[in-house]
DRENGUNU-396577 format. One record per residue (C-alpha): residue number from 0; residue in three letters; x, y, z. Coordinates in steps of 0.5 Angstrom, whole numbers. Example, Ala and Ser with C-alpha at 12.3 -4.5 7.8 and 13.67 -1.06 7.14 Angstrom:
! residues 2
NODE, 0, ALA, 25, -9, 16
NODE, 1, SER, 27, -2, 14
***
This chain:
! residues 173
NODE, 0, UNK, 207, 128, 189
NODE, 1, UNK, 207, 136, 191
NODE, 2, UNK, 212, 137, 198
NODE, 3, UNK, 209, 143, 201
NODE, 4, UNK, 215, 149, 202
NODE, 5, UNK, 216, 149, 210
NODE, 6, UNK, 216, 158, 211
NODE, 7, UNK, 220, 159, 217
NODE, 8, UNK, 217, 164, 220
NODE, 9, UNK, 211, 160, 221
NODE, 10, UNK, 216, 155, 226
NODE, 11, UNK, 219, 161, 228
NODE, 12, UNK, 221, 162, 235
NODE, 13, UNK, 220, 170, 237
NODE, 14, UNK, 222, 172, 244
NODE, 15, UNK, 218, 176, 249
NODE, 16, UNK, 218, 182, 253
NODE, 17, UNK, 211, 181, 256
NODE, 18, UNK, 207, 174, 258
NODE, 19, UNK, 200, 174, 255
NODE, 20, UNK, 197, 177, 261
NODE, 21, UNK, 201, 183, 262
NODE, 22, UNK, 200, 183, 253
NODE, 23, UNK, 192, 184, 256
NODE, 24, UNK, 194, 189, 261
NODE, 25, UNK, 198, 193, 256
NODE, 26, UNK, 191, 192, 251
NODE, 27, UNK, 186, 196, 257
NODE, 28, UNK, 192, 200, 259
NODE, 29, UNK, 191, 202, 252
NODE, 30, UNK, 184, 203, 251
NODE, 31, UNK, 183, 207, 258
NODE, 32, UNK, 187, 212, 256
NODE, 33, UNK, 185, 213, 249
NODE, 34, UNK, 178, 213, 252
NODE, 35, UNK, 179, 218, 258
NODE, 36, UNK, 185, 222, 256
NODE, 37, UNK, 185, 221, 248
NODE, 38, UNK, 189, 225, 243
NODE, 39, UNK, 191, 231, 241
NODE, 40, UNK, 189, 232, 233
NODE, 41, UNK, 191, 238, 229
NODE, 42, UNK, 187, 237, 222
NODE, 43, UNK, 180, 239, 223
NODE, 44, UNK, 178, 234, 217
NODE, 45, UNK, 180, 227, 221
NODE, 46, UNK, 178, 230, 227
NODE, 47, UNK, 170, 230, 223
NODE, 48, UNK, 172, 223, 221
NODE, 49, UNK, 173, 220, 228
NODE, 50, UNK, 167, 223, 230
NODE, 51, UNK, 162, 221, 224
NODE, 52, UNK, 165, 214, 227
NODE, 53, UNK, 163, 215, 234
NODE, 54, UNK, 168, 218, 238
NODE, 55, UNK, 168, 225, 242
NODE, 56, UNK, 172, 231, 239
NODE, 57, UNK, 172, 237, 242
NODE, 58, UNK, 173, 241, 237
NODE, 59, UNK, 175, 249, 241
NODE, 60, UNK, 181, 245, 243
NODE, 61, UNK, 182, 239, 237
NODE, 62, UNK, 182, 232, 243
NODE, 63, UNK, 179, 226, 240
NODE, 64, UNK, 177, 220, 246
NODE, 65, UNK, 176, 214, 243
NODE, 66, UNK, 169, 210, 247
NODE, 67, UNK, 172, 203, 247
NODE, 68, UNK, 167, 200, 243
NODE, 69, UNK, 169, 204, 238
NODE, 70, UNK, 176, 202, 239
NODE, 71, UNK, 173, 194, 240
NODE, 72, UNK, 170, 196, 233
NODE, 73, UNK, 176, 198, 229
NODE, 74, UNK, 180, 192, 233
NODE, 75, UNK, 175, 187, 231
NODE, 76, UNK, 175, 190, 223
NODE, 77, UNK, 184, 190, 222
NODE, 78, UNK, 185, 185, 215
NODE, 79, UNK, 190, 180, 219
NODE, 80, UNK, 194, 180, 213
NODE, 81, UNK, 195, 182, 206
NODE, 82, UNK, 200, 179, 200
NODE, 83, UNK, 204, 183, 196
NODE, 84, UNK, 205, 180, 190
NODE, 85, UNK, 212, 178, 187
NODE, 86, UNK, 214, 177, 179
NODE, 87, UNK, 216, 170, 181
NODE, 88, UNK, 210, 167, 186
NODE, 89, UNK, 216, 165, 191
NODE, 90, UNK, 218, 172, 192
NODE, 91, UNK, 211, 173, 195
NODE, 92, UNK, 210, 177, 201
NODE, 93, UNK, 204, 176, 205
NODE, 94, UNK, 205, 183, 210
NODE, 95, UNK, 199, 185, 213
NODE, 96, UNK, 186, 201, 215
NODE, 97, UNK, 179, 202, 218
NODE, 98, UNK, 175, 208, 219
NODE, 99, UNK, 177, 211, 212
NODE, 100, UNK, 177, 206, 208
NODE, 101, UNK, 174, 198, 211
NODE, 102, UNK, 178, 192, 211
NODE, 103, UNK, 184, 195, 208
NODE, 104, UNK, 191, 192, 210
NODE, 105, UNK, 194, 196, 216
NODE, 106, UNK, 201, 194, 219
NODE, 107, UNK, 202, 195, 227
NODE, 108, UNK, 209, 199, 226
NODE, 109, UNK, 212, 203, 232
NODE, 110, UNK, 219, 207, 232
NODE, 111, UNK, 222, 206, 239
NODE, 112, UNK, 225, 210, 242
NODE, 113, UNK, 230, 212, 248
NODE, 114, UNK, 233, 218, 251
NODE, 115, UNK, 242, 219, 252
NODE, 116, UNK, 241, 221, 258
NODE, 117, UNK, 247, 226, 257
NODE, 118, UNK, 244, 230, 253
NODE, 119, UNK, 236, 227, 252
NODE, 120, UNK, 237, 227, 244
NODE, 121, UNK, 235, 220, 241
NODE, 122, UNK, 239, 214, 242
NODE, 123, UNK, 238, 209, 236
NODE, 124, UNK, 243, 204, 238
NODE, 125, UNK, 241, 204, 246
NODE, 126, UNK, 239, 196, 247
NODE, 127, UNK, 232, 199, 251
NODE, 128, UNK, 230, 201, 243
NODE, 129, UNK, 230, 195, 242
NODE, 130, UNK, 227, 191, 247
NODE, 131, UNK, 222, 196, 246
NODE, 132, UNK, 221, 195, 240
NODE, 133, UNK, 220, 187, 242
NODE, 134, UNK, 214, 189, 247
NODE, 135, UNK, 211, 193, 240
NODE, 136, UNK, 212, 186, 236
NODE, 137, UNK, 209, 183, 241
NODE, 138, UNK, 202, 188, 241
NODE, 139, UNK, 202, 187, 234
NODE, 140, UNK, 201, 180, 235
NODE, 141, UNK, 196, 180, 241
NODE, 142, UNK, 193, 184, 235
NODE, 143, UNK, 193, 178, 230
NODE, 144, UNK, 197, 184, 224
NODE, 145, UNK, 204, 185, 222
NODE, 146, UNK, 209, 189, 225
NODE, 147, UNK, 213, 194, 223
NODE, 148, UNK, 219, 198, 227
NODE, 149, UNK, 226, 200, 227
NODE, 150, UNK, 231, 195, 229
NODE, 151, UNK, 239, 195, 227
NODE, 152, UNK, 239, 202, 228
NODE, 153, UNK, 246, 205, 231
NODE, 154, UNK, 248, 212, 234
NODE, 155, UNK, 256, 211, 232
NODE, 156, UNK, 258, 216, 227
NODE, 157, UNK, 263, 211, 224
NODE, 158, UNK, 263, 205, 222
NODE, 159, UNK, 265, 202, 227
NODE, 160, UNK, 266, 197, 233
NODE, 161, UNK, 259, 201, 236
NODE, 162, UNK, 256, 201, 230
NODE, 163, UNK, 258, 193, 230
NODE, 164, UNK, 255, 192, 237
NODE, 165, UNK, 249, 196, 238
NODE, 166, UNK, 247, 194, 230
NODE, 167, UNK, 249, 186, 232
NODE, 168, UNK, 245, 187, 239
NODE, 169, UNK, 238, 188, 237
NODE, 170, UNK, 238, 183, 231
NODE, 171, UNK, 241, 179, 237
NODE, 172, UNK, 234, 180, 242
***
């Protein structure tokens, strides 16, 4: 008789910043800006390369819009899941690019950041980097791709009880 092997994340029970709606809000919110502001691209190669692909650049001031058809496409064509394979099968991990190169793995991985508000410099141990890395975990999920972030981080400079507290607190959330 073969016992199936129960994989944890699959009866993991992640925890949510944001409720399917505002999930969606967040997904139109998205694609109206990349619509109507876009962004700002330097290399002149990718910028004709998003073009090729439908979306409008401004080639003088280097901006790139993206019509939400095109940004529906390239959702609709992200590879929910890619395996890298170990030496031993039970150490492989299925982890999960589209304009370049069609139906290759992508990872929705953002670095969440928040300011000190003293001195406006990076605060890696601040809780709100890791409640936002939640609501980017939980986009990637809206997406059906893995995700990827920076968690665990702290801004002590000794090992120490702020580096214990801001490292625990984030695994914690």
């Amino acid at each position: 008789m073969m016992i199936e092997k129960i994989r944890p994340e699959k009866n993991m029970q992640y925890a949510e910043l944001l409720n399917p709606d505002e999930a969606a809000r967040v997904h139109e919110a998205s694609a109206e800006l990349l619509e109507s502001v876009g962004i700002l691209v330097h290399s002149e190669k990718a910028r004709r390369i998003f073009a090729h692909h439908g979306c409008r650049v401004d080639a003088r001031g280097g901006g790139v819009k993206f019509p939400r058809a095109v940004v529906e496409k390239y959702q609709q064509a992200f590879v929910p899941a890619f395996t890298f394979k170990g030496r031993d099968p039970q150490f492989d991990k299925t982890i999960l690019k589209q304009m370049v190169k069609p139906q290759s793995p992508n990872i929705y991985a953002a670095l969440s950041t928040a300011a000190d508000m003293r001195t406006g410099s990076y605060a890696p141990g601040a809780i709100e980097t890791g409640i936002l890395q939640m609501a980017h975990s939980q986009m990637a999920h809206f997406y059906n791709v893995p995700a990827g972030g920076y968690i665990g981080l702290s801004g002590a400079h000794d090992n120490d009880a702020q580096a214990g507290y801001e490292t625990g607190m984030k695994w914690a959330i």
